[in-house]
NUTI-471769 format. One record per residue: residue in three letters; residue number from 1; x, y, z of N, C-alpha, C in turn. Coordinates in nm, 3 decimals, padded with zeros to 5 digits, always signed. Atoms other than C-alpha are relative to their C-alpha. Layout:
BEGIN
NODE res   n      nx      ny      nz     cax     cay     caz      cx      cy      cz
NODE ALA NUM       X       Y       Z       X       Y       Z       X       Y       Z
...
***
This chain:
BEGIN
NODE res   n      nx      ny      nz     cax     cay     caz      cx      cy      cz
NODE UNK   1 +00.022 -00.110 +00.092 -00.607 -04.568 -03.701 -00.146 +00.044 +00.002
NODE UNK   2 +00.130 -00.054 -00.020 -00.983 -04.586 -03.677 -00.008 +00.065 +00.112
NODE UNK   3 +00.044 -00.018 -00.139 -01.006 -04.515 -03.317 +00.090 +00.195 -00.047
NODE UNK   4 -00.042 -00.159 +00.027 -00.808 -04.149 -03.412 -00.090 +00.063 -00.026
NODE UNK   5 +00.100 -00.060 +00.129 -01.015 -04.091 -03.699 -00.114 +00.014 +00.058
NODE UNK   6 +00.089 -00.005 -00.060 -01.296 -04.122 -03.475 -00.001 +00.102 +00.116
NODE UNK   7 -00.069 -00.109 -00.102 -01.158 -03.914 -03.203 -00.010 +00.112 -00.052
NODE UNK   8 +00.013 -00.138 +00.043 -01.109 -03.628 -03.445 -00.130 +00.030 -00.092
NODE UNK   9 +00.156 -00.013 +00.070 -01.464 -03.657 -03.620 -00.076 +00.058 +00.119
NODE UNK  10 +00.090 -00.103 -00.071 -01.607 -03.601 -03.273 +00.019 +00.111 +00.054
NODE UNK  11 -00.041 -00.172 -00.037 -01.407 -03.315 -03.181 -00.051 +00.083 -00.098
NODE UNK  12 +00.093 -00.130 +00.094 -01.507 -03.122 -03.484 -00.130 -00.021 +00.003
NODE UNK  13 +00.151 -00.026 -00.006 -01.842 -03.206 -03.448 +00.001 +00.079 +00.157
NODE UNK  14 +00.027 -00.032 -00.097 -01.843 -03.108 -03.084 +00.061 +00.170 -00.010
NODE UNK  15 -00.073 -00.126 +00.066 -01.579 -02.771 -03.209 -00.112 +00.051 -00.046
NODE UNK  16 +00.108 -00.047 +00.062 -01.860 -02.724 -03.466 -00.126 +00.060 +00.031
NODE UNK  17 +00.068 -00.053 -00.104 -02.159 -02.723 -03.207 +00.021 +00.053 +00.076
NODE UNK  18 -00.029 -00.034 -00.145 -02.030 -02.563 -02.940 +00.045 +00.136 -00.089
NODE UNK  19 -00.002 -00.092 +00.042 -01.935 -02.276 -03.210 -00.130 +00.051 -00.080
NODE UNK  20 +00.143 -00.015 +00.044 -02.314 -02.285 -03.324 -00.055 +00.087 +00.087
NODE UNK  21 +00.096 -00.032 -00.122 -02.468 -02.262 -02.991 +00.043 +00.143 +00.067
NODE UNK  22 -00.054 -00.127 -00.048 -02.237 -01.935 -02.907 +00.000 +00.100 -00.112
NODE UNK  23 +00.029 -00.082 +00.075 -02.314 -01.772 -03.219 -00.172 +00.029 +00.016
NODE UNK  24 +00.171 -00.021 -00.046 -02.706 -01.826 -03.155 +00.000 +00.081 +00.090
NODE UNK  25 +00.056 -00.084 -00.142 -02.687 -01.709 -02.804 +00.063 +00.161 -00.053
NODE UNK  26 -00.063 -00.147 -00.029 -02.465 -01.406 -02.902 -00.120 +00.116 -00.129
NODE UNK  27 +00.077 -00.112 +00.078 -02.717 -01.299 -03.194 -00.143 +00.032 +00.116
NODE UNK  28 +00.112 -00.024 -00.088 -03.004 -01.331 -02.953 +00.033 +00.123 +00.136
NODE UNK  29 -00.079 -00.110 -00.082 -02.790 -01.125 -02.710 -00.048 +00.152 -00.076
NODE UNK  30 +00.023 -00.119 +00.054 -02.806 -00.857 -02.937 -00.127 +00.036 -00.077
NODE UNK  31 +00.172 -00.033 +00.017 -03.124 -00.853 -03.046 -00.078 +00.067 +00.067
NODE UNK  32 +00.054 -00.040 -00.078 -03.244 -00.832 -02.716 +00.062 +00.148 +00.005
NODE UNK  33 -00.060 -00.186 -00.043 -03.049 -00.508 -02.659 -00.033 +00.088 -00.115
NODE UNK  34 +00.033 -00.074 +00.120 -03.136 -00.353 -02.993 -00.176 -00.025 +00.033
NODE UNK  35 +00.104 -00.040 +00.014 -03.482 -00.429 -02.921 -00.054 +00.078 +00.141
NODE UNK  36 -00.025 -00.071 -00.132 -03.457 -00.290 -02.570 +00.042 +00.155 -00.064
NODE UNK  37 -00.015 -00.138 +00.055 -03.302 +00.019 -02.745 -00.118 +00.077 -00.046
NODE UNK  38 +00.084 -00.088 +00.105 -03.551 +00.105 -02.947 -00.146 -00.005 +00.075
NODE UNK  39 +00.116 -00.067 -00.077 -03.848 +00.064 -02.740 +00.010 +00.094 +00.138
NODE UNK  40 -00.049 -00.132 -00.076 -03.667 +00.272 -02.467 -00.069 +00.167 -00.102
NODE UNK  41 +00.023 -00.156 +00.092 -03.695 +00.565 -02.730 -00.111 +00.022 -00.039
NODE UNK  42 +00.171 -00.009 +00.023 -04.024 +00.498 -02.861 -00.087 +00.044 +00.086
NODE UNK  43 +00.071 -00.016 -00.081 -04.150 +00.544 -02.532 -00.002 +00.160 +00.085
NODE UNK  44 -00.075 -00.137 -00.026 -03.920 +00.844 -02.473 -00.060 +00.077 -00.093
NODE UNK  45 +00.020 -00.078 +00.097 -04.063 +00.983 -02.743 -00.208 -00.003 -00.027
NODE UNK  46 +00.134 +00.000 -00.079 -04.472 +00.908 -02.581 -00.085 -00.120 -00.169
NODE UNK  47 +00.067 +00.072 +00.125 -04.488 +00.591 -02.917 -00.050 -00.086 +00.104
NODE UNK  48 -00.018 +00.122 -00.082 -04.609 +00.291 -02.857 +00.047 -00.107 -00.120
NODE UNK  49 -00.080 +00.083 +00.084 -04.438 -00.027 -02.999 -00.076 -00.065 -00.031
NODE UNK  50 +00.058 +00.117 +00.077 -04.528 -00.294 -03.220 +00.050 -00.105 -00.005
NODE UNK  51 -00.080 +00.112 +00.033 -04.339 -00.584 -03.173 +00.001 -00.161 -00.055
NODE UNK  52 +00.016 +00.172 +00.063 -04.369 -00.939 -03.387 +00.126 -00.055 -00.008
NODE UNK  53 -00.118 +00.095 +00.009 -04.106 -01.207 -03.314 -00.050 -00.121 -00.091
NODE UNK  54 +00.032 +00.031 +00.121 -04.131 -01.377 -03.631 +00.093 -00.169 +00.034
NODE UNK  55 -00.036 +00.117 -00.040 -03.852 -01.692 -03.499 +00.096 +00.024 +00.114
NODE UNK  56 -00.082 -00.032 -00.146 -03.753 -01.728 -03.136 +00.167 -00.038 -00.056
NODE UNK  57 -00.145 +00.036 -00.005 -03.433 -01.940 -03.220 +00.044 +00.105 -00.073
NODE UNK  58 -00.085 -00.030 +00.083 -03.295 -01.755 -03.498 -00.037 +00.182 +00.095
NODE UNK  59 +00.012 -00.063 -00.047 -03.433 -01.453 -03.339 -00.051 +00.119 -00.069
NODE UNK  60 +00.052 -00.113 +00.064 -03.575 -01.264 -03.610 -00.152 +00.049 +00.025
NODE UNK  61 +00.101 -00.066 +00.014 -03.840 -00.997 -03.591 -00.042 +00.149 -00.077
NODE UNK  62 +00.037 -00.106 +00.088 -03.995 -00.677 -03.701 -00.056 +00.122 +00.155
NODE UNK  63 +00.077 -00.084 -00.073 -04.096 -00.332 -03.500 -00.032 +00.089 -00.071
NODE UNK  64 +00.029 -00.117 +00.087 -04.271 -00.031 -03.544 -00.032 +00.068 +00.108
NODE UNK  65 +00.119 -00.078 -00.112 -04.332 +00.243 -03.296 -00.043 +00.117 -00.071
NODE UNK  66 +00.135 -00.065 +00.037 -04.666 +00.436 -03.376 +00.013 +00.149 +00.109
***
């Protein structure tokens, strides 16, 4: 009975991580392309950008084009 119970503790932990690590990568995914968007246009438009990445993992930042 232990040896189960153990079995299904590390599947959900491994379930659990493995649904972490593909939510990280997929916000960072889109980040990048939203921040790719917008300095495309800024530039299209003769700005220039401002960009501060405030936390790589989580992936938050801030822009401004001038």
């Amino acid at each position: 009975m232990s040896a189960i119970r153990n079995t299904n503790v590390i599947i959900l932990l491994s379930v659990l991580l493995l649904t972490i690590t593909v939510l990280i990568i997929s916000m960072n995914y889109f980040n990048t392309k939203e921040i790719n968007t917008f300095t495309s246009q800024c530039y299209k438009n003769k700005g220039a950008v401002k960009l501060e990445i405030h936390n790589n993992l989580t992936g938050r930042y801030s822009m401004e084009c001038k």
